[in-house]
C-alpha positions as a printed Julia matrix, in Angstrom:
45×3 Matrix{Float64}:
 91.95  102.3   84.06
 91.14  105.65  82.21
 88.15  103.71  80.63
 87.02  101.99  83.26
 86.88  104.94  85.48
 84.51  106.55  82.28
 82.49  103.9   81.84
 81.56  103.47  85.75
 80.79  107.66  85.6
 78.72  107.42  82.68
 76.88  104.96  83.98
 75.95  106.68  87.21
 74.6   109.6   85.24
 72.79  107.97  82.98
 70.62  106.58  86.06
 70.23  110.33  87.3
 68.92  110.66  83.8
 66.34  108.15  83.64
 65.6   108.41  87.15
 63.91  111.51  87.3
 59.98  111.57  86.24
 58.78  112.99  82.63
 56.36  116.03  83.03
 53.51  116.26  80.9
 50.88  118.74  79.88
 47.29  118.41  78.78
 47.43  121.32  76.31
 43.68  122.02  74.3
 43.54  123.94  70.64
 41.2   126.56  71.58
 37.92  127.13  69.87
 38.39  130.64  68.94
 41.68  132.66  68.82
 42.26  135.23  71.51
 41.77  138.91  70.84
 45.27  140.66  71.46
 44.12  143.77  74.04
 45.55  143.21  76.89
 42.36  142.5   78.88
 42.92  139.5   80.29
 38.81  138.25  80.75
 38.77  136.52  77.34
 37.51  132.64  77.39
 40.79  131.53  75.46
 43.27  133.25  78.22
């Protein structure tokens, strides 16, 4: 019963899991590294 009862929780959490949707980013290597100045106008920023 003990397994039973762990198998049937497992298996509703692993839907929550794979249920929710993946986030992704579009991330681009800049051309030239930012200067460290704390002005915040620089093309990189």
């Amino acid at each position: 019963m003990k397994k039973l009862l762990c198998l049937v929780l497992f298996i509703l959490f692993s839907t929550f899991v794979f249920a929710q949707e993946k986030k992704f980013l579009n991330l681009k290597r800049a051309q030239v590294a930012p200067k460290i100045d704390a002005v915040l106008d620089d093309q990189a920023w």
